[in-house]
ROTI-260923 format. One line per 10 residues: number of its first residue (from 1); their letters; for each residue x, y, z of C-alpha. Coordinates in steps of 0.5 Angstrom, whole numbers, plus 2048, in hexadecimal, padded with zeros to 3 digits. Layout:
<atoms>
NUM	a	X/Y/Z; ...
</atoms>
This chain:
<atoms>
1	xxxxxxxxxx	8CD/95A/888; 8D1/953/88A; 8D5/950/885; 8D0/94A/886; 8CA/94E/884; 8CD/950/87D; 8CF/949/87C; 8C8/947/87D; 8C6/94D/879; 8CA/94B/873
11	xxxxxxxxxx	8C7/944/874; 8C1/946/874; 8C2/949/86E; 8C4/943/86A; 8CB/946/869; 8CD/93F/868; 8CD/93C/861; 8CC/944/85E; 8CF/947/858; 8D2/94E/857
21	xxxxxxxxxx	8D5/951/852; 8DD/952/851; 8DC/957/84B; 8DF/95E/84B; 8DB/964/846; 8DF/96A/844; 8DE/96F/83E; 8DA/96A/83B; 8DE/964/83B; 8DD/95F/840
31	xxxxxxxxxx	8E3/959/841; 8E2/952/845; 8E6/953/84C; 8EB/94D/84A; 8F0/94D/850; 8EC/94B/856; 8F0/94E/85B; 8EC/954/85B; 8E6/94F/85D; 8E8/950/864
41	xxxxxxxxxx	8E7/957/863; 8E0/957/861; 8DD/953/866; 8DF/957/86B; 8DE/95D/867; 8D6/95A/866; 8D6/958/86E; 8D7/960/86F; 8D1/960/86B; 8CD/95B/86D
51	xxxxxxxxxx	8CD/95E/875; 8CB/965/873; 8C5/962/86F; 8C3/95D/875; 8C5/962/87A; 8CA/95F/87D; 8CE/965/881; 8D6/964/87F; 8DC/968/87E; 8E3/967/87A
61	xxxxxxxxxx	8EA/969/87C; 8ED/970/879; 8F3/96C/876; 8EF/966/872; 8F6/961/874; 8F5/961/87B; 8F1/95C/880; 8EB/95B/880; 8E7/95B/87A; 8E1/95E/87D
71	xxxxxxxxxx	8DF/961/884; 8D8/95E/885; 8D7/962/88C; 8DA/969/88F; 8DF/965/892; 8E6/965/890; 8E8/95F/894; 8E1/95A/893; 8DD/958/88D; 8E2/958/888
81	xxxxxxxxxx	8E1/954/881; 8E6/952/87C; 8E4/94F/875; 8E9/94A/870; 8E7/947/86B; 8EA/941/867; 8E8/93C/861; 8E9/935/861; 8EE/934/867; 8F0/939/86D
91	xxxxxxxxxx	8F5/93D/86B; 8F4/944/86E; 8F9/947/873; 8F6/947/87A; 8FB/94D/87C; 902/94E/87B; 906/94A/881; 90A/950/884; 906/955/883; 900/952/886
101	xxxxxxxxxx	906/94F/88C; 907/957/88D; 8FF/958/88D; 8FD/953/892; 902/956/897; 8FD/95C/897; 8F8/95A/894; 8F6/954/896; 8EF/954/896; 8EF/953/88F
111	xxxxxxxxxx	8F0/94C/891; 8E8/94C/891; 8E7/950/889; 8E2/94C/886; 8E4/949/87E; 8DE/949/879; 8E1/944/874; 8DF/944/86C; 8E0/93E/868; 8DE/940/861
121	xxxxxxxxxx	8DF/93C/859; 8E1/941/854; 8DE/941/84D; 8DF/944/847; 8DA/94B/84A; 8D8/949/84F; 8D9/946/856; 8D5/941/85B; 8D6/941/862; 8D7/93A/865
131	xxxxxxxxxx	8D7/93B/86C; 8D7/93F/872; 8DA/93F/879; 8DA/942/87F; 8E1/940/883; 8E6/943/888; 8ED/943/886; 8EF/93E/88A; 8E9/939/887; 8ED/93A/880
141	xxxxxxxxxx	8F4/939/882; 8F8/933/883; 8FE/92F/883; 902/92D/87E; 908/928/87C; 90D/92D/87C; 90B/930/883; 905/932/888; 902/937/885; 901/936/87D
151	xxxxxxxxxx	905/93C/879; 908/93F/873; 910/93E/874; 915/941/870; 91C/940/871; 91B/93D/878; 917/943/87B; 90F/943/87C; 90B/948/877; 905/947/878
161	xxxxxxxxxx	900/943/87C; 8FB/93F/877; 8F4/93B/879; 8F4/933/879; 8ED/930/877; 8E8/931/87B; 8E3/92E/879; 8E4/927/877; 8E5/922/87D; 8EA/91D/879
171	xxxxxxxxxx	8EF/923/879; 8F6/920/87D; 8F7/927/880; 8F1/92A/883; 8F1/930/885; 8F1/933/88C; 8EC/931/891; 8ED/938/895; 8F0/93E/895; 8F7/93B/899
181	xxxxxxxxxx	8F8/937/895; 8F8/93B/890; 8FC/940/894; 902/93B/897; 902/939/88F; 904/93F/88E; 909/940/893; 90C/93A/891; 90E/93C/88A; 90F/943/88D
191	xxxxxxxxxx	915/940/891; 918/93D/88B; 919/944/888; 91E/949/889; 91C/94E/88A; 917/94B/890; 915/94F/896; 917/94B/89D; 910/94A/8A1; 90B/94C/89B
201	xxxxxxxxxx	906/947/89D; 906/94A/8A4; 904/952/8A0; 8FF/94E/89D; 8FC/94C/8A3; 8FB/952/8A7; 8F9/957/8A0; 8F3/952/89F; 8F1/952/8A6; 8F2/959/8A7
211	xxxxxx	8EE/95B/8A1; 8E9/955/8A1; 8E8/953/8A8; 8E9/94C/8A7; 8EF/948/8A7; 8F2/944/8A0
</atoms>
């Protein structure tokens, strides 16, 4: 199962402009979740759900932290499937910035991972899904004012890597056209820390086609 067909599935179960409930029952007493930041949790909690009910063939790693969210084949290197979730404007962590630098210089094929994106409204009770998409990590990611690539910054050194928006064309930033692009931004801010590796594009470049068969 791609990750284009679950996305096509969760279209056609009109996912989009749905409720679900955000309480928690416990020895009776039932309590309305008001910090939204668990809402995140839920929905990849319920899509776990919603693959088994639709035979949908999926698996998850052992330690919940690691990349990817979901494995949608028996292949540890194709069809991986990451789910974010955000309410009014984008602002999820994609990844953090050093430890994805390191893993692409092994495990670059995680360059072509899937993004199942929620965008959800919080109620008082409840929550209405607004939107889906279906992205790469590339087509979410884009420069910024500052720098190549958009992140998060913390006396002067890059933390995390944090998504441009996609979905509207009056953006003065739009993301990256190709997963290069996308990688030479990387590069790029990567050159300016100090801890960075000399010749890291060139590791990318060869893990990718190694892994994948294809060139970035």
């Amino acid at each position: 199962m791609s990750a284009q067909k679950l996305f096509q599935a969760l279209q056609d179960q009109g996912i989009v402009g749905s409720h679900g409930k955000t309480t928690f029952s416990l020895g009776g007493i039932t309590t309305t979740a008001k910090d939204i930041s668990v809402i995140g949790n839920l929905i990849q909690d319920w899509l776990a759900q919603f693959m088994q009910q639709n035979e949908i063939e999926f698996t998850q790693p052992v330690n919940s932290q690691e990349f990817p969210d979901f494995y949608l084949s028996d292949s540890k290197t194709q069809d991986l499937l990451e789910v974010k979730c955000f309410t009014k404007s984008p602002n999820f962590d994609i990844a953090n910035f050093n430890a994805y630098c390191r893993s692409l210089r092994s495990y670059a094929h995680r360059l072509d991972a899937d993004y199942l994106i929620f965008k959800y409204k919080a109620h008082t009770g409840y929550v209405e899904i607004q939107n889906i998409w279906l992205k790469k990590v590339w087509q979410i990611a884009s420069a910024s004012k500052r720098a190549e690539l958009k992140i998060q910054w913390k006396q002067n050194q890059a933390v995390n890597i944090r998504p441009g928006v996609w979905y509207s064309s009056k953006t003065k930033y739009p993301c990256f056209e190709s997963r290069r692009e996308f990688v030479q931004a990387i590069e790029k801010v990567q050159n300016t820390q100090s801890n960075h590796v000399p010749k890291w594009l060139i590791e990318v470049e060869t893990s990718f086609q190694t892994t994948t068969g294809k060139k970035i």
